[in-house]
C-alpha positions in Angstrom: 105.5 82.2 113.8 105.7 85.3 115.6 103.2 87.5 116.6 103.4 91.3 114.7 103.2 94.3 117.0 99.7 96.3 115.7 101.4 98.9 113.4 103.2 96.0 111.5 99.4 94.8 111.5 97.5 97.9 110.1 99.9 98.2 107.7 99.4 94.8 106.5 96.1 94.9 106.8 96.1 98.1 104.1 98.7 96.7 101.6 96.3 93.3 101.9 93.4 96.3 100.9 95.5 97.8 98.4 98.0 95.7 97.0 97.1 92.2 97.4 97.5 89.9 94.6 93.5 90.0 93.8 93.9 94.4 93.9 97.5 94.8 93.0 96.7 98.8 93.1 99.8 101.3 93.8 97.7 103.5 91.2 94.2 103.6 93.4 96.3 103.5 96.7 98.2 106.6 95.4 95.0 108.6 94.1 93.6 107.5 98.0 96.6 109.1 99.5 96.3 112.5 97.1 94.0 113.6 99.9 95.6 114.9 103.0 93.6 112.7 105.7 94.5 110.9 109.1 94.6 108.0 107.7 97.3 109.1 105.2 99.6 110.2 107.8 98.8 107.0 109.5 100.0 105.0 106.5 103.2 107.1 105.9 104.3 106.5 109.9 103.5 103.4 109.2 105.6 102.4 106.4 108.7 104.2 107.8 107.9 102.3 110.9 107.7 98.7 108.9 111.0 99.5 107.2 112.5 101.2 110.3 111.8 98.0 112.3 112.0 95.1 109.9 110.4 92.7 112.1 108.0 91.5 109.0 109.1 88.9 107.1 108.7 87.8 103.2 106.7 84.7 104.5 104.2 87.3 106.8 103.6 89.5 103.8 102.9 86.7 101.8 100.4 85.0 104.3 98.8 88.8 104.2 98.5 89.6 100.8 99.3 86.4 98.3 102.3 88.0 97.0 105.8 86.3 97.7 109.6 87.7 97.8 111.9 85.7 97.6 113.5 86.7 100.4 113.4 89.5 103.4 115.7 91.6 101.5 113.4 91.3 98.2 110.7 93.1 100.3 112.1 95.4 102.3 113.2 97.0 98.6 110.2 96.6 97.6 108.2 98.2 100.3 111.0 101.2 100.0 109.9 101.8 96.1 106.5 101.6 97.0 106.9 103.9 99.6 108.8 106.3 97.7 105.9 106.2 94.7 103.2 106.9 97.1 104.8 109.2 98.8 107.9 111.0 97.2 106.9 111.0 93.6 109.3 108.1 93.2 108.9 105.9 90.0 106.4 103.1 89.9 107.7 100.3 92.2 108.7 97.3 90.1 107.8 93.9 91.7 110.2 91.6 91.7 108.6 88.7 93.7 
């Protein structure tokens, strides 16, 4: 296993937060993110990062936050629809584990 640079970490470390498998919470995370904070534009960089870079697998996010893909490719949509929700008043990311 490969170590993950720190972005790729603190971006983990909120999804684990926010939309682990024992807080699955898009919803909350969304309502978190309605106020304009450092921390929001933290996370934002941060997901464009994580999908810019792709250097996260399935099996890290899984380790992270209990919730498996079935492949690279499963997440990486995945983490786009979320991001989109949260961020571009896309639909409500569908999980498809």
């Amino acid at each position: 296993m490969k170590s993950l640079d720190l972005r790729t970490q603190a971006w983990l470390d909120d999804m684990f937060l926010y939309c682990g498998a024992n807080v699955y919470g898009p919803d909350k995370l969304k309502e978190e993110l309605g106020w304009s904070s450092e921390w929001s534009e933290r996370l934002r960089r941060n997901f464009d990062y994580v999908l810019g870079n792709r250097s996260l697998t399935a099996d890290d996010y899984a380790r992270r936050t209990d919730i498996e893909f079935e492949n690279d490719e499963a997440l990486f949509a995945y983490v786009e629809a979320l991001r989109d929700f949260l961020f571009l008043n896309g639909p409500y990311p569908e999980f498809e584990g």
